[in-house]
C-alpha positions as a LaTeX table, in Angstrom:
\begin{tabular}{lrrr}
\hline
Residue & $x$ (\AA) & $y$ (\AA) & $z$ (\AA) \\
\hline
Unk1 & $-18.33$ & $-13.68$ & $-72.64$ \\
Unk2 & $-21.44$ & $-13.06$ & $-74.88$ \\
Unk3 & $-24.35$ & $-15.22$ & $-74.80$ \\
Unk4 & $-25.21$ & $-18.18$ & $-77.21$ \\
Unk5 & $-28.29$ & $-15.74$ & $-78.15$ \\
Unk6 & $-26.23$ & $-13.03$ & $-78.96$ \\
Unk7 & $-23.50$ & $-14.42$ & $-80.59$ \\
Unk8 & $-26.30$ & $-15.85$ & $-82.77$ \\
Unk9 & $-27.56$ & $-12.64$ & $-82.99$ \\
Unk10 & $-24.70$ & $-10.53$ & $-83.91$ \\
Unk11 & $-24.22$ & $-13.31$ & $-86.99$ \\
Unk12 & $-27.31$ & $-12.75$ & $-88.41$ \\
Unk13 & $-26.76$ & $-9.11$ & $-88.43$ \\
Unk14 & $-23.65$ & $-9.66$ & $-90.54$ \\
Unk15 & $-24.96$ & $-12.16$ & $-92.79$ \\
Unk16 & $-28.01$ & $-9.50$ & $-93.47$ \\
Unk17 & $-25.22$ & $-6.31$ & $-94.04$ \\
Unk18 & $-23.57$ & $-7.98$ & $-96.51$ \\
Unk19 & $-26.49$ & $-9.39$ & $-98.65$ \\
Unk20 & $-28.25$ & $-5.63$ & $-98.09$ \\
Unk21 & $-24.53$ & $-3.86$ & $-98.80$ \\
Unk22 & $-25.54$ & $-1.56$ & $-95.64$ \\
Unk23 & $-22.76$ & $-1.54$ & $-92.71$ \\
Unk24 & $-23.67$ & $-1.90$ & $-88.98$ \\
Unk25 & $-22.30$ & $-0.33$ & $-86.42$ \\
Unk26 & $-19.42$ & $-1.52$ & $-83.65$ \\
Unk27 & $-20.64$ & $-4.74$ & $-81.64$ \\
Unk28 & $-17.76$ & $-3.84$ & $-79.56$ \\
Unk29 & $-19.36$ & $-0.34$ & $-78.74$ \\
Unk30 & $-22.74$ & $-2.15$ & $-78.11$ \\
Unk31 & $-20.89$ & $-4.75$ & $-75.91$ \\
Unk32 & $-18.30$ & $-3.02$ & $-74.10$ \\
Unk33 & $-17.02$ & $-6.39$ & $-72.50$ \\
Unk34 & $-16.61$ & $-8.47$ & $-75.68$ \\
Unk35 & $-13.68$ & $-10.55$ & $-75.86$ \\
Unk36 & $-11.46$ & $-11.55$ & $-78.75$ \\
Unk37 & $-12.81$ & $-15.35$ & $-78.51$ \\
Unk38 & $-16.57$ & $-13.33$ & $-78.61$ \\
Unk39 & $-15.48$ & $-12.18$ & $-82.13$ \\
Unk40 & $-14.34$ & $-15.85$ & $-83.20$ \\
Unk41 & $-17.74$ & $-17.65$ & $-81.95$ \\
Unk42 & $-19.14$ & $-14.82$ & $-83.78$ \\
Unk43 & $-17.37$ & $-15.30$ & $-86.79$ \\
Unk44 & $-17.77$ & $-19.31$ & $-86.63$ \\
Unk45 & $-22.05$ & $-18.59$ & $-86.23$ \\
Unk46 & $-21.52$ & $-16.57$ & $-89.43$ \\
Unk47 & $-19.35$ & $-19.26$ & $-91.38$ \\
Unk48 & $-22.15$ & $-21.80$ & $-90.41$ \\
Unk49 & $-24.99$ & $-19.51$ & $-91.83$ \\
Unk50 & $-22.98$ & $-19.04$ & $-95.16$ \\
Unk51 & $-22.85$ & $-22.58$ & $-95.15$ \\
Unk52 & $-26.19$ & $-23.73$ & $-94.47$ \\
Unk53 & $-27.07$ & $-21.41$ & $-97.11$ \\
Unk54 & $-24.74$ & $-23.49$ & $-99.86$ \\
Unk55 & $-21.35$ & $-22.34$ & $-99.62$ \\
Unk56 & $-18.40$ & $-23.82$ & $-99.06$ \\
Unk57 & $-15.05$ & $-23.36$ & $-96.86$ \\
Unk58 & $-12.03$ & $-23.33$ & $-99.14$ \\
Unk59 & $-9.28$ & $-21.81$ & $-96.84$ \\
Unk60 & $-8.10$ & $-19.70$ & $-94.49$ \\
Unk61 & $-6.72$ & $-15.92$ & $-94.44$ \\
Unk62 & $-4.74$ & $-14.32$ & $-92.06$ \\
Unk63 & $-4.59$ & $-10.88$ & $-91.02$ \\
Unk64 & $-2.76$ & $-8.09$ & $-89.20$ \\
Unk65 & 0.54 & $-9.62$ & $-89.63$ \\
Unk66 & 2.49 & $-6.51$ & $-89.68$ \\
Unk67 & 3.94 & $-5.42$ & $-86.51$ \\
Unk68 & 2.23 & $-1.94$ & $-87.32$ \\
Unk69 & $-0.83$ & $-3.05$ & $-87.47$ \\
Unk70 & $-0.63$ & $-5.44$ & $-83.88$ \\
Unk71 & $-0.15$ & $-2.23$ & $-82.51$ \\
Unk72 & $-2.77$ & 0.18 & $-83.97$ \\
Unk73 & $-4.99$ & $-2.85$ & $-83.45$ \\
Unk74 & $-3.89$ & $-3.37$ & $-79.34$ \\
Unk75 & $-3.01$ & $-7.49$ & $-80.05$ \\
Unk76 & 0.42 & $-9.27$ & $-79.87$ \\
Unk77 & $-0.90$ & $-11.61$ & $-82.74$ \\
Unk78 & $-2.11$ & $-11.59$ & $-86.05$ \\
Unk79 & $-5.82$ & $-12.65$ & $-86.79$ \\
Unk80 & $-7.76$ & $-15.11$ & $-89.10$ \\
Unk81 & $-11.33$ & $-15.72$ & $-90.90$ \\
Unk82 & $-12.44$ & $-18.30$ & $-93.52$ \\
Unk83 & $-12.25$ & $-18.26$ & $-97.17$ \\
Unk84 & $-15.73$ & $-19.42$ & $-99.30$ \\
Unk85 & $-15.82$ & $-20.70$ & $-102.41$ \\
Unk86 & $-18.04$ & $-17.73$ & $-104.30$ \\
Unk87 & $-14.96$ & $-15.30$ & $-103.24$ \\
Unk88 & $-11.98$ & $-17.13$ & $-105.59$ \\
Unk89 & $-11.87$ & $-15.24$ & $-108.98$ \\
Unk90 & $-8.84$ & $-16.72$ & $-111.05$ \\
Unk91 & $-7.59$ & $-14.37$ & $-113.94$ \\
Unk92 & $-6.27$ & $-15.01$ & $-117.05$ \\
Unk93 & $-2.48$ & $-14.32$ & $-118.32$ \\
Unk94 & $-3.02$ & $-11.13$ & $-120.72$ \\
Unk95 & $-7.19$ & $-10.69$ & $-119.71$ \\
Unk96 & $-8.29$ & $-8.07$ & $-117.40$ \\
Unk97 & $-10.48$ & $-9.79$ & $-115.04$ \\
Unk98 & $-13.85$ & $-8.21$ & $-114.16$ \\
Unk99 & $-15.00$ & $-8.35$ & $-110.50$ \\
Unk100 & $-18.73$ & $-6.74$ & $-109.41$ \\
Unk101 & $-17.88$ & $-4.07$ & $-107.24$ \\
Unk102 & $-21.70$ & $-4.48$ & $-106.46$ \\
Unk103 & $-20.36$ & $-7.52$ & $-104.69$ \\
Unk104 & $-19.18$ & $-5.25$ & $-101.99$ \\
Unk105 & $-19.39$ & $-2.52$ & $-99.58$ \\
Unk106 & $-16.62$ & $-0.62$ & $-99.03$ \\
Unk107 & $-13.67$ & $-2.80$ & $-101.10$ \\
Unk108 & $-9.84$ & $-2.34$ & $-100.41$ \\
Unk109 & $-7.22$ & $-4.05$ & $-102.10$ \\
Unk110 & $-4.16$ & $-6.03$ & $-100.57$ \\
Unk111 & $-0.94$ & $-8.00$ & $-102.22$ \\
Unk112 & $-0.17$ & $-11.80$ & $-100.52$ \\
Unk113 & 0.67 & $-14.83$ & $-101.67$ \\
Unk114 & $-1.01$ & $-17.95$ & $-100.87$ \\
Unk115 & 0.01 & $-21.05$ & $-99.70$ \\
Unk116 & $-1.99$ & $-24.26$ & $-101.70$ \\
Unk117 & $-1.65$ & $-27.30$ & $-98.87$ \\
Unk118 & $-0.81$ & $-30.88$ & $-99.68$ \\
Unk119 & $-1.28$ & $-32.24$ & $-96.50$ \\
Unk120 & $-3.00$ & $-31.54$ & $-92.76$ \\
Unk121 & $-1.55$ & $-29.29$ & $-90.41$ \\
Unk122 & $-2.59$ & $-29.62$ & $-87.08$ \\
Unk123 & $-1.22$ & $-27.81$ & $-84.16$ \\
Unk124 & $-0.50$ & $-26.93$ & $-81.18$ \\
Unk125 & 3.30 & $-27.51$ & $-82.74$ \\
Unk126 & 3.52 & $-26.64$ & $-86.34$ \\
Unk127 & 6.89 & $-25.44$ & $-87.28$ \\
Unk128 & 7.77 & $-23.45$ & $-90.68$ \\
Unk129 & 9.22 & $-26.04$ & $-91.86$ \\
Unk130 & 6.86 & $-28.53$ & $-91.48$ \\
Unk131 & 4.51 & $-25.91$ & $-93.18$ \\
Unk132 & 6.84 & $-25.82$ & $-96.54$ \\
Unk133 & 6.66 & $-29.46$ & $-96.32$ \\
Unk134 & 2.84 & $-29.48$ & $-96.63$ \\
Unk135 & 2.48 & $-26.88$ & $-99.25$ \\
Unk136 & 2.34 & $-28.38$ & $-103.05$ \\
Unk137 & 2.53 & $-24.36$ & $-104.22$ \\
Unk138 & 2.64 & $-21.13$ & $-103.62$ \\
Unk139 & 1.36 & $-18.39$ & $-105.53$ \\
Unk140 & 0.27 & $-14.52$ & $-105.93$ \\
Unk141 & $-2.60$ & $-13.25$ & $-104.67$ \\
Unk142 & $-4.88$ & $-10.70$ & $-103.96$ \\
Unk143 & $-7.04$ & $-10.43$ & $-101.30$ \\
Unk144 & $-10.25$ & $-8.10$ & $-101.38$ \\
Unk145 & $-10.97$ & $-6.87$ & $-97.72$ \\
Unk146 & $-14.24$ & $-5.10$ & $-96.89$ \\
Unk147 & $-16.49$ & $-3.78$ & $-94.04$ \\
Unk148 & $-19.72$ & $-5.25$ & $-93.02$ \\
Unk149 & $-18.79$ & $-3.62$ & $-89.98$ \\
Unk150 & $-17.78$ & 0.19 & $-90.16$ \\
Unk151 & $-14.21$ & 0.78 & $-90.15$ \\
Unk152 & $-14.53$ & 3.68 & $-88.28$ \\
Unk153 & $-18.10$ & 4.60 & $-86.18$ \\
Unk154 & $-20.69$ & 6.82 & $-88.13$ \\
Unk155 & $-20.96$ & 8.68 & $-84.82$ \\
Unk156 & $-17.75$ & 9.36 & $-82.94$ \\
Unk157 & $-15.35$ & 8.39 & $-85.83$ \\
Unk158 & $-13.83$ & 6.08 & $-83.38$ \\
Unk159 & $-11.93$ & 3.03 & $-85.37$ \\
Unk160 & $-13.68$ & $-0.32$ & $-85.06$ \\
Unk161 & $-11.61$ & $-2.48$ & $-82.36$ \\
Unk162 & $-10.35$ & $-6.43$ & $-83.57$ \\
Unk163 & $-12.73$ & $-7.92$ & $-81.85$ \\
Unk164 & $-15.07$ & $-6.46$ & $-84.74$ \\
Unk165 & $-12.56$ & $-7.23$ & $-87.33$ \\
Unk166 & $-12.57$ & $-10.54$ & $-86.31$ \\
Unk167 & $-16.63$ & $-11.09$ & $-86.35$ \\
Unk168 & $-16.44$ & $-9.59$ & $-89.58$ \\
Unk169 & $-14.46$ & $-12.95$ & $-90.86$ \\
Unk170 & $-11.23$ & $-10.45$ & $-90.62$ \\
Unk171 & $-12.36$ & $-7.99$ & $-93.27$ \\
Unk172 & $-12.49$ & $-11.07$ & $-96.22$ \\
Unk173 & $-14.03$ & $-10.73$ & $-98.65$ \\
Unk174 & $-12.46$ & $-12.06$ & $-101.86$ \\
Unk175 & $-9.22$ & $-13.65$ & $-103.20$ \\
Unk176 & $-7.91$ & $-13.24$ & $-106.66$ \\
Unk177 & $-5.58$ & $-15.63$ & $-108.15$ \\
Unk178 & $-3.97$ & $-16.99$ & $-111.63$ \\
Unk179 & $-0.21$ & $-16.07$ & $-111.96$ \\
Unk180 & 2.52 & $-18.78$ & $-111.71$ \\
Unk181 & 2.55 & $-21.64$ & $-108.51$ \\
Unk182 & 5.73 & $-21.80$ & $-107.68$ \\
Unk183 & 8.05 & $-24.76$ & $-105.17$ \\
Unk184 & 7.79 & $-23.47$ & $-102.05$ \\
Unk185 & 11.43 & $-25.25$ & $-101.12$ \\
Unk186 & 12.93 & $-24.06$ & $-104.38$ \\
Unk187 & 11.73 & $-20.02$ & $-104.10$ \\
Unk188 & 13.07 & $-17.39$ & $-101.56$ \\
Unk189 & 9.55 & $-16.93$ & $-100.18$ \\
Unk190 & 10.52 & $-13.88$ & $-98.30$ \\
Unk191 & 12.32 & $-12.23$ & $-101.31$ \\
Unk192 & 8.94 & $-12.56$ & $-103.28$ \\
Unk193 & 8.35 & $-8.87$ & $-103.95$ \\
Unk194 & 5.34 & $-7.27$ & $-105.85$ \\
Unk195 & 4.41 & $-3.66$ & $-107.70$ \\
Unk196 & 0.50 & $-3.29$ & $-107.17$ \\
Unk197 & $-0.49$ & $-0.43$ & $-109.93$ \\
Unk198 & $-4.32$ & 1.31 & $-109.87$ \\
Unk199 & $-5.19$ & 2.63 & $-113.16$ \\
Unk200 & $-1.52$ & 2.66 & $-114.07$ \\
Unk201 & $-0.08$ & 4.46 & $-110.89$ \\
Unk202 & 1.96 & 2.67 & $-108.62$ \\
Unk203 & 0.41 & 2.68 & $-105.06$ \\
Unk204 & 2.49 & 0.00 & $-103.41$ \\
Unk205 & 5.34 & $-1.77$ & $-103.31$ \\
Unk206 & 6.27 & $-4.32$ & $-101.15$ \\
Unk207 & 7.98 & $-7.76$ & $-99.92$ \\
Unk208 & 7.17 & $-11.22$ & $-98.62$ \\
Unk209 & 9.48 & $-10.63$ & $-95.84$ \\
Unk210 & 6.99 & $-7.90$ & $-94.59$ \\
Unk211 & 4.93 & $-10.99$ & $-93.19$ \\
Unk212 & 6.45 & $-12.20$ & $-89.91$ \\
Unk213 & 10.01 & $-12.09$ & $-91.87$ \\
Unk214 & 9.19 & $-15.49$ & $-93.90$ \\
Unk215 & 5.74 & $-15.97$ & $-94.93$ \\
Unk216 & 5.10 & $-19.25$ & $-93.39$ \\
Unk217 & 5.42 & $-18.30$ & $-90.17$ \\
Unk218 & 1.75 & $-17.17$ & $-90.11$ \\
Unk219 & 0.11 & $-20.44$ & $-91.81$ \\
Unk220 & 2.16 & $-22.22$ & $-89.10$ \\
Unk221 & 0.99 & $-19.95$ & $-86.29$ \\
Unk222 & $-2.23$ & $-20.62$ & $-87.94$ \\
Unk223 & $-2.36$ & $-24.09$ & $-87.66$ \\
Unk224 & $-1.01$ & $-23.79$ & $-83.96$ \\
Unk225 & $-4.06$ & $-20.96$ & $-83.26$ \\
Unk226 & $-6.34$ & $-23.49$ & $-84.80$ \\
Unk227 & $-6.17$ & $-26.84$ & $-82.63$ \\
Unk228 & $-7.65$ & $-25.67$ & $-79.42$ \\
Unk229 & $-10.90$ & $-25.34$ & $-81.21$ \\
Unk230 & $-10.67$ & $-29.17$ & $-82.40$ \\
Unk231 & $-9.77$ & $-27.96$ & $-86.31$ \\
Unk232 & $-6.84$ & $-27.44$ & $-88.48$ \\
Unk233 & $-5.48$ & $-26.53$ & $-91.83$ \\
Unk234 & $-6.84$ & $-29.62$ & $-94.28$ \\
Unk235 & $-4.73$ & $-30.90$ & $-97.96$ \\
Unk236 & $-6.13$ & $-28.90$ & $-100.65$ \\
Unk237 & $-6.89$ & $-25.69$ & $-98.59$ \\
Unk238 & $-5.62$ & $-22.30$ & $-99.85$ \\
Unk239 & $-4.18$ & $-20.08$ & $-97.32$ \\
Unk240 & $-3.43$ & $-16.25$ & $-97.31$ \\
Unk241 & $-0.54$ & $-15.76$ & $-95.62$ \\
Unk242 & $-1.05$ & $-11.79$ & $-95.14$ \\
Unk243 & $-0.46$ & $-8.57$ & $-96.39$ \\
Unk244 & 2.80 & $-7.03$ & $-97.51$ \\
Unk245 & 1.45 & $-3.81$ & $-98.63$ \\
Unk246 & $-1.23$ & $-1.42$ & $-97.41$ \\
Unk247 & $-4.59$ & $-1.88$ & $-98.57$ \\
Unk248 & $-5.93$ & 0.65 & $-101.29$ \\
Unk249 & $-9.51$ & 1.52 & $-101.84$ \\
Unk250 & $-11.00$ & 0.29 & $-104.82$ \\
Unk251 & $-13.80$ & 2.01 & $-106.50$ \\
Unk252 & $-16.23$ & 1.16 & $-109.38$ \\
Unk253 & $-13.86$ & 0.89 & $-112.72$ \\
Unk254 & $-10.91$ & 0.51 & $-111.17$ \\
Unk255 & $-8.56$ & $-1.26$ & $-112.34$ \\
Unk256 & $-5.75$ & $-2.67$ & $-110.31$ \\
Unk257 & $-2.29$ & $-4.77$ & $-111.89$ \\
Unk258 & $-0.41$ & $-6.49$ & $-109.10$ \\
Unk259 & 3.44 & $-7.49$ & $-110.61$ \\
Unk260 & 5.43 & $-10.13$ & $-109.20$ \\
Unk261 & 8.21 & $-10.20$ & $-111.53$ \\
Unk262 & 8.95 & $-13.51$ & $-112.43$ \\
Unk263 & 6.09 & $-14.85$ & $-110.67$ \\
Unk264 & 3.54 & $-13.02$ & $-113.16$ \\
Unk265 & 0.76 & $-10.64$ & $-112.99$ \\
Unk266 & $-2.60$ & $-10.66$ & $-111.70$ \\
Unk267 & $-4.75$ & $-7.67$ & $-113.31$ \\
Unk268 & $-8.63$ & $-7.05$ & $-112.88$ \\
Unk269 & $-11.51$ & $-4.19$ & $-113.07$ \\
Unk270 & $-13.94$ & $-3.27$ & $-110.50$ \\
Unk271 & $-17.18$ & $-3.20$ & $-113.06$ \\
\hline
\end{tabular}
């Protein structure tokens, strides 16, 4: 287990590679013994930085959902970071939203929806249910991952290992919302399907199902993962219930159209 000073340490480094845009290389490779709770103390220093510098916590995300990805990544379970306030960007029905792509470092694009809670959830037993039961809405989303971290090292090429992912606040970096909120009890969450178009050209395709088979399942693990560090899912959080596509790389003038179907559209441009 790393050090109060390093975890510290390692924080710091992040919260400087994101305001500087310049990646750093693996923790993991500089500290061969890191441990996946390493990666959440470092990602909780970095939350506390953010916030002692103004911003706020809004949510939660969760990542690596896919079975696919558990396995390129070496874990059994998906993982999690925090969403802040300066990464929401709501669009407009018929506007193309503009996004700074200066924002960023290395910007990828990924389909969810997001769950908008009513009431707590706090583990160690959350069921799915009891998740739909919470949840006033549910509605598209888009989450922006990126690298403060290199995905894959500048040396060997070797792929970053979760425990990085994980100090890197697991690859958030922004959430794009403003299509319909829909019942969570009267929808077929899982049958929620989406087109995600860049610059006209469909890239991916995907379902709801993709996550876990029934997207609550991961804001209920969620909620379970939370309570042995004494916190849980609050009313009024949103939560990113994972990816159902793969992520596309978005460059400057971009411009990416995510269709639900009857759940609407969420278009914007990388400017």
């Amino acid at each position: 287990m790393l050090s109060e000073e390093h975890i510290w340490q390692l924080a710091q480094e992040l919260n400087e590679a994101e305001k500087c845009r310049t990646q750093v290389e693996h923790f993991s490779k500089r500290y061969a013994d890191m441990t996946i709770e390493d990666g959440y103390r470092i990602n909780r220093a970095w939350m506390q930085l953010k916030y002692a510098e103004g911003r706020t916590a809004i949510g939660h995300k969760i990542g690596l959902t896919s079975r696919a990805m558990q396995v390129s990544s070496q874990i059994d379970e998906p993982d999690y970071g925090t969403l802040l306030d300066d990464m929401l960007y709501t669009c407009s029905p018929g506007l193309v939203l503009e996004i700074p792509h200066d924002r960023f470092i290395a910007p990828r694009v990924e389909v969810e929806l997001a769950f908008v809670l009513k009431a707590d959830l706090r583990g160690p037993d959350v069921t799915l249910q009891q998740v739909l039961d919470a949840t006033d809405v549910v509605t598209p989303a888009i989450e922006i991952i990126d690298a403060r971290i290199e995905q894959f090292d500048r040396h060997t090429k070797a792929p970053r290992k979760v425990y990085d992912t994980i100090s890197d606040n697991a690859a958030n970096a922004g959430i794009v919302v403003g299509a319909k909120r829909v019942n969570p009890h009267l929808t077929d969450l899982p049958w929620c399907g989406a087109v995600l178009r860049l610059n006209g050209v469909v890239e991916e395709t995907g379902l709801a199902a993709g996550v876990q088979g029934h997207p609550a399942i991961g804001i209920a693990w969620l909620a379970n993962k939370l309570a042995p560090w004494g916190e849980h899912l609050s009313a009024g959080e949103i939560v990113l219930a994972g990816s159902f596509t793969k992520p596309v790389p978005a460059r400057r003038g971009d411009v990416f159209q995510a269709d639900y179907g009857p759940l609407g559209q969420i278009e914007f441009r990388l400017v």
